[in-house]
Steps between C-alpha positions, in 0.01 A plus 500: 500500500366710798377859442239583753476406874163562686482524890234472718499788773337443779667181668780521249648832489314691774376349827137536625260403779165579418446363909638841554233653311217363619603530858527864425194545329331252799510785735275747267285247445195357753587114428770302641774385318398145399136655340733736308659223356178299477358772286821534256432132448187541373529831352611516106601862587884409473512319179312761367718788641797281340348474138455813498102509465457762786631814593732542750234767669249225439706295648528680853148602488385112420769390792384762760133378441589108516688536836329819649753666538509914471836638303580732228673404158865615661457355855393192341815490273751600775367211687483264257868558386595331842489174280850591377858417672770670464796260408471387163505086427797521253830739426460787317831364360309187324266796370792717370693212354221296282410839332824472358396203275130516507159688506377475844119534596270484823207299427240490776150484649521840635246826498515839455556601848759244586708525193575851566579465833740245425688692223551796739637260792743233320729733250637183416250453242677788252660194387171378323419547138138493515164355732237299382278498762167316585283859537656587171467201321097419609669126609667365815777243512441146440282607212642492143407789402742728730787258368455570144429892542877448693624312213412784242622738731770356479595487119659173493323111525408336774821275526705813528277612784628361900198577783598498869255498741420395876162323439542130270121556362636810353821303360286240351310747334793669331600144382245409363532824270853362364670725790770390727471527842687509837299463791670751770577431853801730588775671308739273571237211333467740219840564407540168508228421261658766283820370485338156385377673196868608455319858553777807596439788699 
């Protein structure tokens, strides 16, 4: 029996465009667009921002010095937090009605500047239990390890566990855990996929 439904937020729940961002940034910065990108490429900054192994200070500092650009810890943030639209992906009615029946989580790649941006713009996500989050956690999704810290998180086994998320790597990796998963591509798909599983909301 299902106790415990994990979503994914970014791409799932709450929409983003990190092109936004890096436009943005692109005009504090001395390099074009496309070395911007170049350099994220082949910078390990990100992951490491993600798992948590870097302050978000750090972070800006480290960020400002890859890309030569010149901005304080707010300006940075405010422009950064361009990333996020404002119309969430799903209902806050799918939200409202699955916590009826079941624990609901976020679990994400996120980092400690994003993921309070996003809790202060989508109030939506009142409807969630709990987070288990890749900064928190030391381990980004597909890796087991940020499955099974959702898993105990969770209280319950695996098989009473259902992931939705936008990316199939990140599906497969919640699979291979024991988990369940729904890869999204619109409410209407979800609900859908929900009602499969003979799931109410």
């Amino acid at each position: 029996m299902l106790k415990a439904i994990f979503f994914d937020l970014g791409g799932t729940i709450i929409p983003f465009d990190f092109m936004r961002g890096f436009k943005a940034l692109a005009r504090h910065s001395q390099h074009s667009l496309e070395e911007i990108l170049r350099r994220v490429r082949a910078s390990d900054l990100f992951p490491r921002f993600e798992k948590g192994e870097i302050e978000p200070c750090d972070f800006v500092g480290e960020f400002c010095t890859l890309f030569d650009c010149r901005l304080d810890y707010e300006e940075f943030c405010r422009i950064w937090g361009v990333i996020f639209l404002p119309q969430p992906l799903i209902e806050e009615s799918l939200l409202a009605g699955l916590k009826r029946n079941y624990r609901l989580y976020s679990l994400s790649n996120t980092n400690a500047i994003h993921f309070p941006m996003v809790m202060r713009a989508y109030p939506l996500l009142k409807h969630l239990d709990g987070h288990v989050l890749s900064y928190e956690v030391g381990a980004m999704k597909p890796s087991p390890e940020i499955y099974r810290a959702a898993i105990e998180r969770a209280g319950c086994r695996a098989d009473e566990c259902l992931f939705i998320d936008d990316i199939a790597e990140n599906i497969e990796g919640a699979r291979r855990e024991g988990i369940d998963g729904i890869l999204f591509r619109g409410d209407e798909q979800l609900k859908g996929a929900l009602a499969v599983r003979s799931l109410c909301w």
